[in-house]
C-alpha positions as CSV (number, residue, x, y, z in Angstrom):
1,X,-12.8,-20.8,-12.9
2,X,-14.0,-17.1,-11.7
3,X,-11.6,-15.1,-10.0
4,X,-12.6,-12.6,-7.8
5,X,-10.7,-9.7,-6.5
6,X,-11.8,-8.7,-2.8
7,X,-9.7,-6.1,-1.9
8,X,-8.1,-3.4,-4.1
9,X,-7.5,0.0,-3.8
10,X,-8.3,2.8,-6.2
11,X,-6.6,6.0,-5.0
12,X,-7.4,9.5,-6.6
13,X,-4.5,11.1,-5.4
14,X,-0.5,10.2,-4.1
15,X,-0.9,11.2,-0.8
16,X,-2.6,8.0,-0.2
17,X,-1.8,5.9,-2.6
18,X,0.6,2.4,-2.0
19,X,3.1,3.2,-4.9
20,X,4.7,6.1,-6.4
21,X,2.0,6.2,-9.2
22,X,-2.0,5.9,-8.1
23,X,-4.0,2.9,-9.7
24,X,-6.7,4.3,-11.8
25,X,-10.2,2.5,-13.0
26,X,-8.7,2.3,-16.4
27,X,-5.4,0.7,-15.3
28,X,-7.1,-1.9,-12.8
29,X,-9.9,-2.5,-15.6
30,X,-6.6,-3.2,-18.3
31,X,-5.3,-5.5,-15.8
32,X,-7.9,-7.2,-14.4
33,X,-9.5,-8.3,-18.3
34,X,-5.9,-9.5,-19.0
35,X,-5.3,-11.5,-15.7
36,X,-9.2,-12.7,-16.5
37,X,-10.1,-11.3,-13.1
38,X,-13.0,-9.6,-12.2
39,X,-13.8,-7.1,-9.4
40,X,-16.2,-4.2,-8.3
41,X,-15.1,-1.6,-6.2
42,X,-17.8,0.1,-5.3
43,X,-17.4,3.6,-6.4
44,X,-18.6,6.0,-9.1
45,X,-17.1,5.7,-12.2
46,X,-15.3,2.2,-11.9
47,X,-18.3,0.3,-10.4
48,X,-20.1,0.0,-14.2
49,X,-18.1,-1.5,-15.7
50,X,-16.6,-3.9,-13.3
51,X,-20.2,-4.8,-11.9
52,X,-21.6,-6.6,-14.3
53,X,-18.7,-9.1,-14.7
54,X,-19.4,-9.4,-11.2
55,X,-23.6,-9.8,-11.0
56,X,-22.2,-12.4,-13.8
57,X,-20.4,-14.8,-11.4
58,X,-23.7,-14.9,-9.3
59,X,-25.0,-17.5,-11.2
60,X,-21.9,-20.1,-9.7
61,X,-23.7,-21.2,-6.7
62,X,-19.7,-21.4,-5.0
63,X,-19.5,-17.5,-5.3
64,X,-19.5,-15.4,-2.6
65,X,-19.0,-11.6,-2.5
66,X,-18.0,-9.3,0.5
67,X,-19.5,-6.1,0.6
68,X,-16.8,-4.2,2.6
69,X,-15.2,-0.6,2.7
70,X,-18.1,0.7,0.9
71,X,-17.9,4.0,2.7
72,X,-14.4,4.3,1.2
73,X,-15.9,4.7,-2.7
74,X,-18.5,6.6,-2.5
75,X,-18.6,10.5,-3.0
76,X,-21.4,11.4,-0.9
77,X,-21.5,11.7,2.3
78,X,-23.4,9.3,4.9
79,X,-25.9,7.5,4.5
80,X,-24.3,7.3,0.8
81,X,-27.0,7.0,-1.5
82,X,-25.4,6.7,-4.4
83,X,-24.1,3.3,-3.2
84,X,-27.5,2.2,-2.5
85,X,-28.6,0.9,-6.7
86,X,-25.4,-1.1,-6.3
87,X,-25.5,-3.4,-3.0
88,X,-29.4,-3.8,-4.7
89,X,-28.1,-5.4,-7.8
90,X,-25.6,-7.0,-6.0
91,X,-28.0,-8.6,-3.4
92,X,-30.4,-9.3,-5.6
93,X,-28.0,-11.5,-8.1
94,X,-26.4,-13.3,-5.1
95,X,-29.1,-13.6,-2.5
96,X,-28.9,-13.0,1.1
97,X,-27.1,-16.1,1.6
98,X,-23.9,-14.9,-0.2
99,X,-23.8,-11.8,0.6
100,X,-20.9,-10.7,3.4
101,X,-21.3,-7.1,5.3
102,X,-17.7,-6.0,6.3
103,X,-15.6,-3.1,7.1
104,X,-12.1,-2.5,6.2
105,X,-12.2,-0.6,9.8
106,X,-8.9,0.9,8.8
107,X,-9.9,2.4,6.3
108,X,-13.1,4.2,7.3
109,X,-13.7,7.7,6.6
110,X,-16.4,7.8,8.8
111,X,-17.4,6.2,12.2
112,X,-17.7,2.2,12.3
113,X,-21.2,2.6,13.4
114,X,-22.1,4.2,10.2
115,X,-20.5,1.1,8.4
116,X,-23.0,-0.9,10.5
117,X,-25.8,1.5,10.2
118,X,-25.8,1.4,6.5
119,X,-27.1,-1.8,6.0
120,X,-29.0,-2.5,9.2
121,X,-30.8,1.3,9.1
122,X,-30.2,2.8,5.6
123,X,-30.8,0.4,2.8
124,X,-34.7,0.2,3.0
125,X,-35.1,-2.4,0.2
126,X,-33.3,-5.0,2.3
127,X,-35.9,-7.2,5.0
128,X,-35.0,-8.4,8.3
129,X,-34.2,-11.6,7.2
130,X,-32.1,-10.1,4.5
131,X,-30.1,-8.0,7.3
132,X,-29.4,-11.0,9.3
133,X,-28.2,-13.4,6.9
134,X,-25.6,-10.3,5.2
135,X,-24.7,-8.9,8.4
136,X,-23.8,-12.1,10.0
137,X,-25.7,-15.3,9.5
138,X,-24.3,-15.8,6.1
139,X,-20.4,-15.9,6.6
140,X,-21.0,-18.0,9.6
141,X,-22.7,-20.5,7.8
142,X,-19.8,-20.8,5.0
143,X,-17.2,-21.3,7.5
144,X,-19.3,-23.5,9.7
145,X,-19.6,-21.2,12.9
146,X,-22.4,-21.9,15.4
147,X,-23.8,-18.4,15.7
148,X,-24.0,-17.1,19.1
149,X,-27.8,-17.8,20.9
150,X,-29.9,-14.4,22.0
Protein backbone atom coordinates (compact mmCIF):
# COMPACT_ATOMS: atom_id res chain seq x y z
CA UNK A 1 0.00 0.00 0.00
CA UNK A 2 1.27 3.78 -0.86
CA UNK A 3 1.19 6.10 1.86
CA UNK A 4 0.94 9.51 1.17
CA UNK A 5 1.67 12.39 3.45
CA UNK A 6 -0.65 15.47 2.67
CA UNK A 7 0.23 17.90 5.06
CA UNK A 8 3.67 18.49 6.69
CA UNK A 9 5.49 21.29 7.56
CA UNK A 10 9.16 22.17 6.79
CA UNK A 11 10.17 25.26 8.81
CA UNK A 12 13.54 27.17 8.10
CA UNK A 13 13.59 28.83 11.20
CA UNK A 14 12.12 28.45 15.21
CA UNK A 15 10.11 31.23 15.18
CA UNK A 16 7.65 29.27 13.28
CA UNK A 17 8.26 26.13 13.76
CA UNK A 18 5.76 23.40 15.95
CA UNK A 19 8.56 22.03 18.22
CA UNK A 20 11.61 23.27 19.85
CA UNK A 21 13.81 21.89 17.01
CA UNK A 22 12.63 22.85 13.04
CA UNK A 23 12.05 19.70 10.70
CA UNK A 24 14.47 19.82 8.01
CA UNK A 25 14.26 18.03 4.30
CA UNK A 26 16.89 15.68 5.43
CA UNK A 27 15.11 14.72 8.69
CA UNK A 28 11.52 14.41 7.07
CA UNK A 29 13.36 12.52 3.94
CA UNK A 30 15.09 9.94 6.93
CA UNK A 31 11.73 9.51 8.28
CA UNK A 32 9.52 9.30 5.68
CA UNK A 33 12.00 6.24 3.69
CA UNK A 34 11.85 4.50 7.11
CA UNK A 35 8.06 4.80 7.81
CA UNK A 36 7.90 3.80 3.82
CA UNK A 37 6.03 7.04 3.29
CA UNK A 38 6.23 9.30 0.68
CA UNK A 39 5.52 13.09 0.30
CA UNK A 40 6.36 16.32 -1.82
CA UNK A 41 6.28 19.43 -0.36
CA UNK A 42 6.57 21.58 -2.79
CA UNK A 43 9.58 23.74 -2.21
CA UNK A 44 13.15 24.14 -3.49
CA UNK A 45 15.43 21.86 -2.26
CA UNK A 46 13.12 19.09 -0.70
CA UNK A 47 10.67 18.76 -3.73
CA UNK A 48 13.54 16.49 -5.87
CA UNK A 49 13.90 14.14 -4.06
CA UNK A 50 10.51 13.52 -2.56
CA UNK A 51 8.78 14.03 -6.17
CA UNK A 52 9.57 11.37 -7.81
CA UNK A 53 8.37 8.77 -5.21
CA UNK A 54 5.41 10.75 -5.58
CA UNK A 55 4.98 10.97 -9.76
CA UNK A 56 5.61 7.13 -8.87
CA UNK A 57 2.33 6.43 -6.99
CA UNK A 58 0.45 7.98 -10.17
CA UNK A 59 0.43 4.99 -11.81
CA UNK A 60 -2.36 3.45 -8.72
CA UNK A 61 -5.41 4.58 -10.36
CA UNK A 62 -6.79 5.01 -6.22
CA UNK A 63 -4.15 7.84 -5.78
CA UNK A 64 -5.06 11.23 -5.42
CA UNK A 65 -2.81 14.20 -4.61
CA UNK A 66 -3.82 17.70 -3.18
CA UNK A 67 -1.94 20.48 -4.47
CA UNK A 68 -2.30 22.88 -1.52
CA UNK A 69 -0.17 25.55 0.42
CA UNK A 70 2.04 25.90 -2.57
CA UNK A 71 2.58 29.57 -2.00
CA UNK A 72 4.05 28.48 1.46
CA UNK A 73 7.33 26.64 -0.34
CA UNK A 74 8.25 28.51 -2.81
CA UNK A 75 11.06 31.36 -2.64
CA UNK A 76 9.85 33.57 -5.23
CA UNK A 77 7.54 35.80 -4.99
CA UNK A 78 3.89 35.63 -6.84
CA UNK A 79 3.08 34.29 -9.53
CA UNK A 80 5.93 31.72 -8.20
CA UNK A 81 7.50 30.43 -11.17
CA UNK A 82 9.69 28.19 -9.81
CA UNK A 83 6.71 26.13 -8.67
CA UNK A 84 5.37 26.04 -12.02
CA UNK A 85 7.90 22.64 -13.57
CA UNK A 86 6.44 20.87 -10.53
CA UNK A 87 2.43 21.12 -10.54
CA UNK A 88 3.46 20.21 -14.57
CA UNK A 89 4.96 16.94 -13.63
CA UNK A 90 2.61 16.47 -11.20
CA UNK A 91 -0.51 17.01 -13.42
CA UNK A 92 0.79 15.37 -16.04
CA UNK A 93 1.55 11.89 -14.00
CA UNK A 94 -1.93 12.14 -12.35
CA UNK A 95 -4.24 13.71 -14.85
CA UNK A 96 -6.71 16.34 -14.27
CA UNK A 97 -8.99 14.01 -12.70
CA UNK A 98 -6.72 13.54 -9.54
CA UNK A 99 -5.49 16.44 -9.14
CA UNK A 100 -6.98 18.67 -5.92
CA UNK A 101 -6.33 22.76 -5.98
CA UNK A 102 -6.40 23.78 -2.22
CA UNK A 103 -5.15 26.33 0.22
CA UNK A 104 -4.07 25.85 3.61
CA UNK A 105 -5.75 29.61 3.93
CA UNK A 106 -4.01 29.76 7.25
CA UNK A 107 -1.13 29.59 6.17
CA UNK A 108 -0.86 31.92 3.23
CA UNK A 109 1.82 34.29 2.85
CA UNK A 110 0.05 36.08 0.29
CA UNK A 111 -3.63 36.89 -0.54
CA UNK A 112 -6.16 33.85 -1.05
CA UNK A 113 -6.84 35.20 -4.45
CA UNK A 114 -3.39 34.71 -5.48
CA UNK A 115 -3.77 30.92 -4.31
CA UNK A 116 -6.70 30.89 -6.68
CA UNK A 117 -5.08 32.94 -9.38
CA UNK A 118 -2.22 30.62 -9.72
CA UNK A 119 -3.82 27.97 -11.20
CA UNK A 120 -6.76 29.56 -12.87
CA UNK A 121 -4.43 32.68 -14.38
CA UNK A 122 -0.76 31.69 -14.04
CA UNK A 123 -0.03 28.19 -15.03
CA UNK A 124 -0.38 28.58 -18.93
CA UNK A 125 0.34 24.88 -19.75
CA UNK A 126 -2.90 23.90 -17.95
CA UNK A 127 -6.42 24.05 -20.49
CA UNK A 128 -9.82 24.99 -19.41
CA UNK A 129 -10.86 21.68 -18.94
CA UNK A 130 -7.75 21.00 -16.97
CA UNK A 131 -8.59 24.18 -14.58
CA UNK A 132 -12.04 22.90 -13.92
CA UNK A 133 -11.51 19.43 -13.13
CA UNK A 134 -8.26 20.59 -10.48
CA UNK A 135 -9.98 23.50 -9.22
CA UNK A 136 -13.09 21.84 -8.38
CA UNK A 137 -14.70 19.22 -10.57
CA UNK A 138 -12.34 16.64 -9.53
CA UNK A 139 -12.68 16.45 -5.53
CA UNK A 140 -16.33 16.64 -6.05
CA UNK A 141 -16.47 13.71 -8.12
CA UNK A 142 -14.34 11.56 -5.50
CA UNK A 143 -16.56 12.31 -2.77
CA UNK A 144 -19.71 12.19 -4.76
CA UNK A 145 -20.90 15.90 -4.64
CA UNK A 146 -23.38 17.21 -7.28
CA UNK A 147 -21.44 20.30 -8.40
CA UNK A 148 -23.43 23.40 -8.16
CA UNK A 149 -25.35 24.35 -11.92
CA UNK A 150 -24.18 27.89 -13.63
Amino acid sequence: MVSIDAQVRLWGGAAHAHRAVPLGKDELLREMGAAGVVIAPPSDGALGPALEPLLAAARHPNVAVKASALPCYSTEPYPLRNLHQYIRRVVDAYGRRRVFWGTDLTRLPCPYRQAVTLFTEELDFLSPSEREWIMGRGIAERLGWPLPRD
